[in-house]
N, C-alpha and C positions, 0 to 999 in steps of 0.2 A: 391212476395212470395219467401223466402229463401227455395234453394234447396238444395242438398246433392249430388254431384258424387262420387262414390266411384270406384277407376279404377283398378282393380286386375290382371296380370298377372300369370297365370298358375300356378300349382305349379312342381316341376323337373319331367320331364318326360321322358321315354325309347327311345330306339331306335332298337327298335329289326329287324335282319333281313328279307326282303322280306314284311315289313309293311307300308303303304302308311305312308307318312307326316299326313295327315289327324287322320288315325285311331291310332296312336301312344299314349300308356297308359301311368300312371304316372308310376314311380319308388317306391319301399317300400320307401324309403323317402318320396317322393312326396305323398302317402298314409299320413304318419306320418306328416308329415308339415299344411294339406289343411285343415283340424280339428281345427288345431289352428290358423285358418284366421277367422273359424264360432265362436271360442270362445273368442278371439280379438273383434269382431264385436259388442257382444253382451256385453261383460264387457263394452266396448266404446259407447253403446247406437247407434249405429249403424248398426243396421238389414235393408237390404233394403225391399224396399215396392214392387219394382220389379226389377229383373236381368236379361240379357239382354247378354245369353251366347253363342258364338262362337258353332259351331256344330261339330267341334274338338275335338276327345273323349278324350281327357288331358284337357281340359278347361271342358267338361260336370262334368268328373269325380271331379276336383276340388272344381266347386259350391256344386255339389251333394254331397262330406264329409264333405265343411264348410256349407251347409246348414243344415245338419241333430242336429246340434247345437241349432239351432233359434228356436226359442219358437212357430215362427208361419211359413207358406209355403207361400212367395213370391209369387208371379206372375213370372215364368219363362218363358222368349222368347230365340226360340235356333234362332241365326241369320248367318246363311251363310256369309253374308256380312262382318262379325265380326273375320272372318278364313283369317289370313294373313292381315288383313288392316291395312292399312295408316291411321296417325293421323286424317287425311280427314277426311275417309273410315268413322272413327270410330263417330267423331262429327257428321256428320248426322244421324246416329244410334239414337245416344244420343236426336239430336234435333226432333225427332220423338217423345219422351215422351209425354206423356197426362200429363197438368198442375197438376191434379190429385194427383200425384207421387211424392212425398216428397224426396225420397233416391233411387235413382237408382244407381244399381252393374252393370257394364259392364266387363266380365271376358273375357279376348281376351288371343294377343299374343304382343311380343314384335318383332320389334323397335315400332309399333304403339302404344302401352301402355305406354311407356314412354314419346315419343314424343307430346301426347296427351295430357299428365299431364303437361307436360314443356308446350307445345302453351297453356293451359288455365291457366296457372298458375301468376299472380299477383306477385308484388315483396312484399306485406304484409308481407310474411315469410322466408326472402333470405334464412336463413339456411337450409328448409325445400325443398327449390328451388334448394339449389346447390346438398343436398343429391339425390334429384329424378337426378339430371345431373350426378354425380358420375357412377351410376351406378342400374341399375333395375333386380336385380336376379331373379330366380322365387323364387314366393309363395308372392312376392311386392304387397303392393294395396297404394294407394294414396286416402286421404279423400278430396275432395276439395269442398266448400261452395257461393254460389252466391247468388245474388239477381236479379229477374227477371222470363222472361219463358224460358223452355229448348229450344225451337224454336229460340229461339234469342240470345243462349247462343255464344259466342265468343272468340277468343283468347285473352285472358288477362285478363278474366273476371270473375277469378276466386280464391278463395284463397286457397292454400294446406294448412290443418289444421292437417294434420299428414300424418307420411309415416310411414308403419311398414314390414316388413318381420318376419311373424309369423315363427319358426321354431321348431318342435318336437323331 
């Protein structure tokens, strides 16, 4: 079965004083920017089926204005696991999916969001390869497409079918 990962990185977030790492909001930009990931998504036929979000309130906030976009309400998992992790961290997240799941959003943090994109990424689309290498700002999502189960999903075995950084 062809799947759909879509890997999103945050959109800019605050840093206000005496505020844990964890509980740190977006910025008016990052407000402005994360709308235009849920409007990207859905122009690109793109909506996932279920997303699979850091409990990070800059990563909740994020799905929570690109979702209010989509036509319909995902299946939301806020995952601990997902706060801070390693490209690892993150692939077992992922390989948990139920066959089920056509298009799963993993909304994290970076270096693991970009790292993640690069290990599953296939050389199909070198330019789209060397862009996720350049560099991964917030509000980045990577689309990448496979064939197989998420369970067995692997590095290499994947192809980046776009990379966008929606901006408002």
């Amino acid at each position: 079965m062809r799947h759909t990962l879509i890997l999103l990185r945050h959109a800019k977030s605050d840093w206000p004083e005496g505020i844990a790492d964890h509980d740190r909001p977006l910025t008016a930009r990052g407000r402005r920017d994360a709308p235009r990931t849920g409007v990207w998504l859905v122009e690109h036929h793109r909506v996932p089926d279920r997303a699979a979000v850091s409990t990070a309130l800059r990563t909740q906030e994020t799905y929570e204005l690109a979702a209010e976009k989509f036509p319909a309400s995902p299946e939301v998992l806020l995952k601990d696991e997902l706060y801070a992790a390693s490209a690892g961290e993150m692939l077992e997240v992922v390989r948990e999916t139920p066959e089920s799941v056509g298009t799963l959003m993993v909304v994290s943090h970076n270096p693991g969001t970009q790292l993640l994109a690069l290990a599953l990424a296939d050389e199909t689309r070198p330019e789209l390869v060397a862009e996720v290498r350049a560099g991964y700002p917030t509000n980045t999502l990577t689309v990448l497409e496979f064939d197989g189960a998420w369970a067995a999903l692997d590095p290499g075995a994947a192809s980046i079918v776009a990379v966008e950084s929606p901006r408002g």
